[in-house]
C-alpha positions as CSV (number, residue, x, y, z in Angstrom):
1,X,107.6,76.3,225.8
2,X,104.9,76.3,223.2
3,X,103.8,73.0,222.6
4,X,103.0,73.1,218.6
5,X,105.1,74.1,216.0
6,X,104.5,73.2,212.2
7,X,108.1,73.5,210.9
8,X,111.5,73.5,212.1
9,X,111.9,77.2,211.5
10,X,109.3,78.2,214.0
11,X,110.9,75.6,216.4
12,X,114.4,76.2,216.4
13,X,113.3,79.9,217.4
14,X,111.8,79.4,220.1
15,X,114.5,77.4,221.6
16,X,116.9,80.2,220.3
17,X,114.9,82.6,222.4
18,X,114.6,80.5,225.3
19,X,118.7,79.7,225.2
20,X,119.7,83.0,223.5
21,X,123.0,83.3,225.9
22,X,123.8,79.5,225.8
23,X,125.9,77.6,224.4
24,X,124.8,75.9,220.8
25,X,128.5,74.6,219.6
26,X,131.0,74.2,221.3
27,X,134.5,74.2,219.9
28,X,137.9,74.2,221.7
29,X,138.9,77.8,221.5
30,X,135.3,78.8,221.3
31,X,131.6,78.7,221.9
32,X,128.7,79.6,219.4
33,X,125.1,80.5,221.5
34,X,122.3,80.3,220.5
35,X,121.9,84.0,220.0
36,X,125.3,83.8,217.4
37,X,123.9,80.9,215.6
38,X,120.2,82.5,214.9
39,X,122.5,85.8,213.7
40,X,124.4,83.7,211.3
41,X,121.2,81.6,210.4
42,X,119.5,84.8,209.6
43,X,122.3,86.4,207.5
44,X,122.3,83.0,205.6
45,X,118.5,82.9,204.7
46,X,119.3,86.4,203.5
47,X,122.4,85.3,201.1
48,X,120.2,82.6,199.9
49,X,117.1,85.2,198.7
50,X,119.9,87.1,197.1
51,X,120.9,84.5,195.0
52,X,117.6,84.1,193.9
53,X,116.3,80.7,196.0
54,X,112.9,80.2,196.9
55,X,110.8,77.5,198.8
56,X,111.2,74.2,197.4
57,X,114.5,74.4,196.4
58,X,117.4,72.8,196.9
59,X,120.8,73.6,198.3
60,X,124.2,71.6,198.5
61,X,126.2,72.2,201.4
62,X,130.1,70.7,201.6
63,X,129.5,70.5,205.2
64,X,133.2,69.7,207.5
65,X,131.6,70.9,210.8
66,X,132.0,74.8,210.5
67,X,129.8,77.2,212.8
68,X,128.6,78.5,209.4
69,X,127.5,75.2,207.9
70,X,125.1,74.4,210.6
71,X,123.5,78.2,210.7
72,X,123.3,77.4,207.2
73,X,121.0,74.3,207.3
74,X,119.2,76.1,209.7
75,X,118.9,79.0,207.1
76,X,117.4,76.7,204.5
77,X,114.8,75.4,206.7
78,X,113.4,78.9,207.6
79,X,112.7,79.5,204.0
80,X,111.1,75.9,203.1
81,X,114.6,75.6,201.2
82,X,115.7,71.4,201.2
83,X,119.3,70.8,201.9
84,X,121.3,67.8,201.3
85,X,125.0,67.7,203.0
86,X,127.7,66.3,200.7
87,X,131.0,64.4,202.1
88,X,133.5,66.7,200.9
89,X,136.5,64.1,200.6
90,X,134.2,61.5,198.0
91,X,134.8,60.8,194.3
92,X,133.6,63.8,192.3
93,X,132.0,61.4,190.0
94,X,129.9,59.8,192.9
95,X,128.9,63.7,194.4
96,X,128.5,64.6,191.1
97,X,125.3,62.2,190.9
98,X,124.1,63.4,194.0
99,X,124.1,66.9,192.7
100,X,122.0,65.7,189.5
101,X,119.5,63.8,191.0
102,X,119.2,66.6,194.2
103,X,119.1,69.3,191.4
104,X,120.7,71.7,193.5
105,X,121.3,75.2,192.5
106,X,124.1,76.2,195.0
107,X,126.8,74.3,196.4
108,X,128.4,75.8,199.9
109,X,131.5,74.5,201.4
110,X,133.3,75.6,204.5
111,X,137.1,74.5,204.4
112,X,139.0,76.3,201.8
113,X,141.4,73.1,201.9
114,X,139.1,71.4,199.3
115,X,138.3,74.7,197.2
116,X,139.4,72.4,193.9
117,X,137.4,69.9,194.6
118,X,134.5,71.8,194.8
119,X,135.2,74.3,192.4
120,X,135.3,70.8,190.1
121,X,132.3,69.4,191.2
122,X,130.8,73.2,190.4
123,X,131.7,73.1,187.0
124,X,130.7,69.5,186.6
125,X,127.1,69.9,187.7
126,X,126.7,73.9,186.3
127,X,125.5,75.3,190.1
128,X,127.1,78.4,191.9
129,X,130.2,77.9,194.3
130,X,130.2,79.6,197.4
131,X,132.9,79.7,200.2
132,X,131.2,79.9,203.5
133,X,133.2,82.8,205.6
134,X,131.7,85.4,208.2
135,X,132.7,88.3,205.7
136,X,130.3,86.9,203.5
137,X,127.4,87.6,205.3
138,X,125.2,90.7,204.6
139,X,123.4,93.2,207.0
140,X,120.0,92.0,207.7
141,X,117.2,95.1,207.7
142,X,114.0,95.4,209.9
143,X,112.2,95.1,206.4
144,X,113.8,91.4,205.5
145,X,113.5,90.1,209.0
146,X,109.7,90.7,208.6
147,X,109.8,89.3,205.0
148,X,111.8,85.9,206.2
149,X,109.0,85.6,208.8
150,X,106.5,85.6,206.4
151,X,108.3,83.2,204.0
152,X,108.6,80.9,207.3
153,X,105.1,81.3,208.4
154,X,104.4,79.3,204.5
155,X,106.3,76.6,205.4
156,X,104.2,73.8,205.9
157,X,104.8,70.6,207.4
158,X,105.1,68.3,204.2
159,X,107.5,70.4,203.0
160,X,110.8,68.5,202.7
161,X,113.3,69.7,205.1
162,X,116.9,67.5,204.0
163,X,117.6,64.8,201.4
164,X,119.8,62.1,202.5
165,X,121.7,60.0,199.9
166,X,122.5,56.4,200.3
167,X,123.6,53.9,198.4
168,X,121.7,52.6,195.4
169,X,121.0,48.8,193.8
170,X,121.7,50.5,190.3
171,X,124.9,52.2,190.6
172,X,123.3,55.7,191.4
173,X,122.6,56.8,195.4
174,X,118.9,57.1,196.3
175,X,118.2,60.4,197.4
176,X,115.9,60.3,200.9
177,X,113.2,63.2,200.9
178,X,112.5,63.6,205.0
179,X,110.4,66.4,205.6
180,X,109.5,69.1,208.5
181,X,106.7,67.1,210.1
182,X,109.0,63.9,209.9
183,X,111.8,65.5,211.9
184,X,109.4,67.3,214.0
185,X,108.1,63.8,215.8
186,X,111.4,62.7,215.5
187,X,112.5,65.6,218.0
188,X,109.7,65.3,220.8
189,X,110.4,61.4,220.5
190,X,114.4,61.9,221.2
191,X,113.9,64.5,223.4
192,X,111.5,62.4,226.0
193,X,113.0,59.3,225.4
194,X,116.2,61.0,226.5
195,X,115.5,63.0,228.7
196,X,117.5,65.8,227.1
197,X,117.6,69.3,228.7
198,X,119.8,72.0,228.1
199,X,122.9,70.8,230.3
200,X,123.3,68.1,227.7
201,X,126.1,68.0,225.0
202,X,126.3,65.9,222.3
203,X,129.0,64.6,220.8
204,X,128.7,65.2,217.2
205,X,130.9,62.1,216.1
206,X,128.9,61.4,212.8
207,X,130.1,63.2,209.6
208,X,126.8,65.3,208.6
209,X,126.4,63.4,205.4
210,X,125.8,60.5,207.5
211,X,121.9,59.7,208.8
212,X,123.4,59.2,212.5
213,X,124.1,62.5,212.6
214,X,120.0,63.6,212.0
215,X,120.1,63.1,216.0
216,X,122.7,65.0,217.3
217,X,121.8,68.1,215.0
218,X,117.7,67.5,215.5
219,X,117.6,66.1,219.1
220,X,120.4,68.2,220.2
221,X,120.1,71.5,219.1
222,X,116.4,71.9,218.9
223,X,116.3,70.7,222.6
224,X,118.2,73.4,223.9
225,X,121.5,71.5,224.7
226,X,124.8,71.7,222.5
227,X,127.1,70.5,220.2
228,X,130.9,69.6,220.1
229,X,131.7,68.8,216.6
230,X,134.3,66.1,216.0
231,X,136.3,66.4,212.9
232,X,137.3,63.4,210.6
233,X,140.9,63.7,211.7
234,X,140.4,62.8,215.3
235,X,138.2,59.5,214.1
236,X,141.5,57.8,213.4
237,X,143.5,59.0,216.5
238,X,141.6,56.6,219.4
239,X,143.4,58.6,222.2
240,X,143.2,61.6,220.9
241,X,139.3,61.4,220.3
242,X,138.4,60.3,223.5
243,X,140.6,62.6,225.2
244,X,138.7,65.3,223.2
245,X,135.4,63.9,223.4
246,X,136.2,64.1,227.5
247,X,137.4,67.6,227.7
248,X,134.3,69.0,225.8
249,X,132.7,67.4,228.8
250,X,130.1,65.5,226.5
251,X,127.2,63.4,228.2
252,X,125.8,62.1,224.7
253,X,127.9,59.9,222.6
254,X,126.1,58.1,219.4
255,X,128.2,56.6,217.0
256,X,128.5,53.3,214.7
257,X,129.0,50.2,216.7
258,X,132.3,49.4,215.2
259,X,134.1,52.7,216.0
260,X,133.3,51.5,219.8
261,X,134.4,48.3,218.9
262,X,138.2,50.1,217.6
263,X,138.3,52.4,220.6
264,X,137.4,49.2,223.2
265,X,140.3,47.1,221.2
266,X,142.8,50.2,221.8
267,X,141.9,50.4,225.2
268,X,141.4,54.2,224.4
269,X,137.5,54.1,225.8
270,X,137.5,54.3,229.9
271,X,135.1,56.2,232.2
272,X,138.2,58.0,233.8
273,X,138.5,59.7,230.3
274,X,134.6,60.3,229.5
275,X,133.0,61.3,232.9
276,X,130.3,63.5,231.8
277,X,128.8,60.9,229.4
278,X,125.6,59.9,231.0
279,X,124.5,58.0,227.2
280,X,126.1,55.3,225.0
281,X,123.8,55.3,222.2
282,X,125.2,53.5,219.1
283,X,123.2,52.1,215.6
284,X,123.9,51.9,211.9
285,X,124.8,48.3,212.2
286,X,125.2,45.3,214.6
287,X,127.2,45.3,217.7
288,X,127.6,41.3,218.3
289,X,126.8,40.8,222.4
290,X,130.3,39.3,222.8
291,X,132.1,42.3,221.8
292,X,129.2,44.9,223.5
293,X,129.9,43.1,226.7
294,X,133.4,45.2,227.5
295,X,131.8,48.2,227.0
296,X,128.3,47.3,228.8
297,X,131.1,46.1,231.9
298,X,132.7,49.4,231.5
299,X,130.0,51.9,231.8
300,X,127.2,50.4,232.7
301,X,127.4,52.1,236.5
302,X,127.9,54.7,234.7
303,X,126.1,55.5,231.7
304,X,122.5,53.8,230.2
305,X,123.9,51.7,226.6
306,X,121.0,52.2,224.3
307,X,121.2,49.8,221.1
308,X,118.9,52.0,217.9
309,X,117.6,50.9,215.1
310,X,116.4,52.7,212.2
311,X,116.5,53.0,208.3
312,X,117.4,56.6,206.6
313,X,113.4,56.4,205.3
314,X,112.3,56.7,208.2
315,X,113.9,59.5,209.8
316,X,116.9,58.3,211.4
317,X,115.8,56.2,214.9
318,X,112.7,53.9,214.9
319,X,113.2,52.1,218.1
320,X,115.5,52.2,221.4
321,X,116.3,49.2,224.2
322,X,118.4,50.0,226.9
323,X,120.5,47.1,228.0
324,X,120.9,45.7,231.0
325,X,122.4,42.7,233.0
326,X,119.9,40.2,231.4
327,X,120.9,40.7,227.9
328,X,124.1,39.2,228.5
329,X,123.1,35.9,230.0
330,X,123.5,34.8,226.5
331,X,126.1,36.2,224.7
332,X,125.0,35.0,221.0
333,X,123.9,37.1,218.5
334,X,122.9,40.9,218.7
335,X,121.2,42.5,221.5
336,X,117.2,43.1,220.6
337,X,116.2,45.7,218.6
338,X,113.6,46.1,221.2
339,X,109.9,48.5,220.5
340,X,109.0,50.7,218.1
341,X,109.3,54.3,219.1
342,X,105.8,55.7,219.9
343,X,104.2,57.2,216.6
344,X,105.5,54.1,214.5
345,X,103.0,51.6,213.4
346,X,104.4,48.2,212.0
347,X,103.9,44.7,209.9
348,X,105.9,41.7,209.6
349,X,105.1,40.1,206.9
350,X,106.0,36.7,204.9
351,X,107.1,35.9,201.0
352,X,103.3,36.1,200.5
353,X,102.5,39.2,202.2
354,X,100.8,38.2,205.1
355,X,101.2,39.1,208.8
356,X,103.5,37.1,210.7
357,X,105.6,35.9,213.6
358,X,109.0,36.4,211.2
359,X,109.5,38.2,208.0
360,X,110.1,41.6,206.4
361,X,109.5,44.8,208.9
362,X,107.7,47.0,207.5
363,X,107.1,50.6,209.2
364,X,104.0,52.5,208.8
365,X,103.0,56.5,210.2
366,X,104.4,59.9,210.3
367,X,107.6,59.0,210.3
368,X,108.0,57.6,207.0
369,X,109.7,59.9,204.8
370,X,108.1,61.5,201.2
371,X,110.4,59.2,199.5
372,X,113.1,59.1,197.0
373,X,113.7,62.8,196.1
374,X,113.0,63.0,191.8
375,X,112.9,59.2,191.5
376,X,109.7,58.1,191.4
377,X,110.1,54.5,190.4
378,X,112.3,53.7,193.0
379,X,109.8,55.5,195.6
380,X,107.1,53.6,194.3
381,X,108.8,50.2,194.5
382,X,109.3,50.8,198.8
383,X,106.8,53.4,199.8
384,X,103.3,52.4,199.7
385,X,100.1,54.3,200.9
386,X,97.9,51.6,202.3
387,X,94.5,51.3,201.6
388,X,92.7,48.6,204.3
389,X,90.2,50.1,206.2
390,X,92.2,49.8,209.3
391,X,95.0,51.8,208.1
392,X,93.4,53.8,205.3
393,X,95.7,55.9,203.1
394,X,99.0,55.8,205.8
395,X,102.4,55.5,204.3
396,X,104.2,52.2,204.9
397,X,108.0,51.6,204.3
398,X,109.1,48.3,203.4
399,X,112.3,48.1,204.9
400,X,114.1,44.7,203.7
401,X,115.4,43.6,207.1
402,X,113.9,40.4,208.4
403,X,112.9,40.4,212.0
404,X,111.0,38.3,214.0
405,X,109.2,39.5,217.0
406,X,109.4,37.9,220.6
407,X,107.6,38.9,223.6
408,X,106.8,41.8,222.2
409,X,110.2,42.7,221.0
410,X,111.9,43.3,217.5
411,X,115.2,41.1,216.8
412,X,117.1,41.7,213.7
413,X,117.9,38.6,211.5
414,X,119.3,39.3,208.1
415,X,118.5,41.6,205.3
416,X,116.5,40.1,202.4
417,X,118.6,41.6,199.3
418,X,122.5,42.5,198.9
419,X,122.5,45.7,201.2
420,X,124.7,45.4,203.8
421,X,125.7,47.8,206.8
422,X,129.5,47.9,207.0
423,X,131.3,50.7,208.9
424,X,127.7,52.3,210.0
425,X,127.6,53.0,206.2
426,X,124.6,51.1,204.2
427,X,125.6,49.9,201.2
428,X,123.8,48.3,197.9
429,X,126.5,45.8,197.1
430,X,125.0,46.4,193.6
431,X,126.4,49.7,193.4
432,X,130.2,48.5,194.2
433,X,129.8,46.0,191.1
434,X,128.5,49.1,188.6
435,X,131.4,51.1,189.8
436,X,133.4,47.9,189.2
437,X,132.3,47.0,185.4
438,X,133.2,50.6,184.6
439,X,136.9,50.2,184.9
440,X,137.8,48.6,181.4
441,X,139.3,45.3,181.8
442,X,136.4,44.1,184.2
443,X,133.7,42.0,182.3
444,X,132.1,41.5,185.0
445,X,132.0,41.6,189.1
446,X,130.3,40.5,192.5
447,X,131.0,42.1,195.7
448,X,130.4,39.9,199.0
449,X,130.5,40.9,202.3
450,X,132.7,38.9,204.0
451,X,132.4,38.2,208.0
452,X,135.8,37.5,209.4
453,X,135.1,38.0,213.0
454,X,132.4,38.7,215.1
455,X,132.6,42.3,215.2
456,X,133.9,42.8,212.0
457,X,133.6,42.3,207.6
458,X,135.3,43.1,204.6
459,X,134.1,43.6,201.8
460,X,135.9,41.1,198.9
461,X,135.1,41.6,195.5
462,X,135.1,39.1,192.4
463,X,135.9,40.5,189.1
464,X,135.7,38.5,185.9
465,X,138.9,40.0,183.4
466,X,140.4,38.4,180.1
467,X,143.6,39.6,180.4
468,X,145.8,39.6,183.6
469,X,145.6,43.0,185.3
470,X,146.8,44.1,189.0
471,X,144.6,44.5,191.7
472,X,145.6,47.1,193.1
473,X,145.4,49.3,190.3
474,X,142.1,48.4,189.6
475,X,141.4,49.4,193.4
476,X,142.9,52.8,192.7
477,X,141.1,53.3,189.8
478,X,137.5,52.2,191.7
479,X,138.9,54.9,194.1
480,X,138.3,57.7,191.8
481,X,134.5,56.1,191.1
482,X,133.4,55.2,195.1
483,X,134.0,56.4,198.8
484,X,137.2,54.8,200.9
485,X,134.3,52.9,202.9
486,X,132.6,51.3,200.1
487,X,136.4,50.0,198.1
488,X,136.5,46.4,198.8
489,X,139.6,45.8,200.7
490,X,140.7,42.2,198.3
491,X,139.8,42.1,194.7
492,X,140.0,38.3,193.6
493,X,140.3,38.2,189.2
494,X,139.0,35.4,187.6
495,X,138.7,34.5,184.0
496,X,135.3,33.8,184.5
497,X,132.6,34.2,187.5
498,X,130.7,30.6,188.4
499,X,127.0,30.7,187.6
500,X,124.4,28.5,188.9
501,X,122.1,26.1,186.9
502,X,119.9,29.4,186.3
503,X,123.0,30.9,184.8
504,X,123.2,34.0,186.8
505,X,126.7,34.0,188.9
506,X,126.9,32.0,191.9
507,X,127.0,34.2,194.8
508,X,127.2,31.5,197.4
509,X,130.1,29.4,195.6
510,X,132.1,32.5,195.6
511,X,131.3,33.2,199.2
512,X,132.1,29.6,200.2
513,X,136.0,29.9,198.3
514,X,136.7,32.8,200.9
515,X,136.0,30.1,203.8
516,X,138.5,27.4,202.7
């Protein structure tokens, strides 16, 4: 296998033409190969020059795990085209924003079960609606096959290959700009530390409008293994899932922590039911070593547990550590974050900047995405090119989670601000409380993150109202504004919020009333 590529495009076709007759997705009734998914791929970039999109723009894609969807992102990046996936089910008014600040021209969906959705969010944002079906897709010449390779060949490595939204301090999502060369180390680093070939298959449990889902799509497909997509209906049916996850015959599992956590509880997650998986790799949040213990006692002669760390800014995964018998001779905490993946550079620094035991992690190299896509104060505020002598003009991340480092390894400690990781998702509690102060009889509102057990939160907000209203009509109403995973699950109405002697609203005193 050729050992450089420059952009995705030139990579996934080489693994296409080294797998042409395997399989790429696998589905129930049937599989996709390689060969079917570069046919599609190429239709797709041909739709997309028909409707007039060139390199450097950007495409919205309603993505629910449809053969078409993923030949579609692969489309985009062929052409230097960004894409951003969308969570079809979410507010209009929250997508709606993601659309602006994306400034996508197209939005593709693949399930004709949320055509009015889209076709509002459409008319909301002004962009072309398309339906994604196999009827759609036009003949592709000899003349434009040797046209999209040139158009490929210009891609260059900085050029941004998929935005990622998450959720932002001032009410609107950040929009992270990762680009070829980013996902391109990304892949050679998954696929070592790994050891991925093309018997693997991936469970594909993340929705793709979720950063945990960068690595089954990256590390699987453009490794030569395959994909079993999971749809969102089998996420809330334990048995079921597992029972599917099993008969797809899947050796790579990566999910959020706590949907192990619900499938341990049910007693749904056994290694008679998942024999082929040969990886539990889980991140997006903490799994507490109490609770990781079941599973570790579980599979562990079975399958390696790998605990991943890594923000959305810096392309998904930034370390791995495989756990083993020692972790759990103390069973406080969360297991260690363990070393940086090879190609990241790092500092810990202190409230004064300098280098240190404990403090902010910061992560430096070619990794670290371009930054927030058309917000450049928000970019400038967490990406930084540095300018010592030592690391002359490389990009550095400032990530907000504290760490401190022991024996050479990285161990998570708390975050520095009000983001917090709840469900996998990371949240700006921030943007909960603008969503909250737009529903009319709410003066004002704080959103704490509540830790009830070890394993698990709720988010509880606070909401300063003159009259009397009901809370639960204010959470329907916040329901129309924000995700499911981002409604707090109590509202508590106050006349008035607490302050502190500075006068700002006591976030600790409110905290503190939900432990009495």
């Amino acid at each position: 296998m050729n050992t450089y590529h420059y952009n995705l495009g030139n990579c996934f076709e080489e693994i296409a033409s080294a797998c042409f007759q395997r399989p790429a997705l696998r589905y129930p009734e049937q599989a996709i190969t390689y060969a079917d998914l570069y046919s599609r791929a190429e239709s797709l970039a041909a739709l997309l020059l028909n409707h007039g999109c060139r390199r450097g723009d950007v495409i919205a894609i309603g993505h629910n795990k449809r053969p078409l969807s993923y030949a579609l992102m692969i489309a985009a990046l062929r052409l230097g085209i960004a894409y951003v996936n969308i969570d079809v089910a979410s507010p209009v008014a929250r997508t709606s924003s993601i659309l602006q600040v994306s400034g996508a021209s197209l939005l593709f969906y693949d399930d004709p079960s949320y055509e009015g959705k889209m076709e509002e969010l459409a008319s909301l944002h002004g962009c072309i609606l398309v339906l994604l079906r196999d009827d759609l897709l036009p003949a592709v010449s000899s003349s434009e096959r040797e046209e999209q390779q040139r158009l490929m060949r210009l891609v260059d490595g900085a050029s941004i290959a998929y935005i990622m939204f998450t959720s932002g301090s001032t009410g609107i999502p950040k929009g992270v700009a990762v680009t070829h060369q980013n996902v391109l180390h990304f892949i050679a680093w998954g696929r070592d530390c790994f050891s991925i070939t093309d018997r693997d298959n991936f469970a594909n449990l993340s929705p793709m409008y979720f950063d945990n889902s960068v690595f089954d799509f990256y590390v699987g497909l453009f490794s030569g293994a395959s994909l079993s997509p999971v749809y969102r209906e089998l996420l809330t049916s334990p048995y079921e899932l597992v029972s599917y996850v099993g008969k797809m015959e899947c050796s790579i599992w990566f999910s959020v922590p706590s949907l192990l956590i619900y499938l341990m509880a049910m007693k749904a997650m056994t290694p008679a039911a998942l024999p082929c998986l040969r990886a539990i790799v889980f991140g997006g949040e903490g799994y507490p070593k109490a609770e990781l213990k079941k599973l570790y006692a579980l599979f562990s002669g079975q399958a390696n547990l790998i605990n991943v760390y890594g923000p959305t800014e810096c392309t998904c995964i930034c370390s791995a550590y495989q756990l083993t018998d020692q972790d759990f001779m103390d069973l406080a905490g969360l297991p260690p974050l363990g070393r940086l993946n090879a190609n990241f550079e790092y500092r810990i620094v202190d409230d004064q900047d300098r280098d240190s035991e404990s403090g902010e992690l910061c992560l430096i190299g070619p990794n670290v995405a371009a930054g927030y896509f058309n917000d450049l104060e928000r970019t400038s505020a967490s990406f930084h090119t540095l300018t010592d002598p030592g690391r002359f003009m490389k990009r550095m991340y400032r990530t907000g989670d504290l760490v401190r480092e022991s024996e050479g390894k990285l161990h998570f400690i708390c975050r520095k601000d009000n983001q917090i990781k709840h469900m996998g998702y990371r949240i700006e509690l921030e943007e909960i409380e603008h969503a909250l102060v737009k529903l009319s009889p709410v003066n004002q509102a704080v959103v704490v993150y509540h830790r009830t057990h070890a394993a698990y939160g709720k988010l509880i907000g606070f909401v300063a109202c003159p009259e009397t209203v009901d809370e639960k009509s204010l959470l329907v109403d916040l329901a129309e504004l924000l995700p499911d995973y981002m409604v707090p699950s109590k509202l508590i109405v106050m006349p008035r919020l607490p302050k502190n002697p500075n006068g700002k609203v006591d976030r600790q005193q409110l905290r503190a009333s939900l432990e009495r």
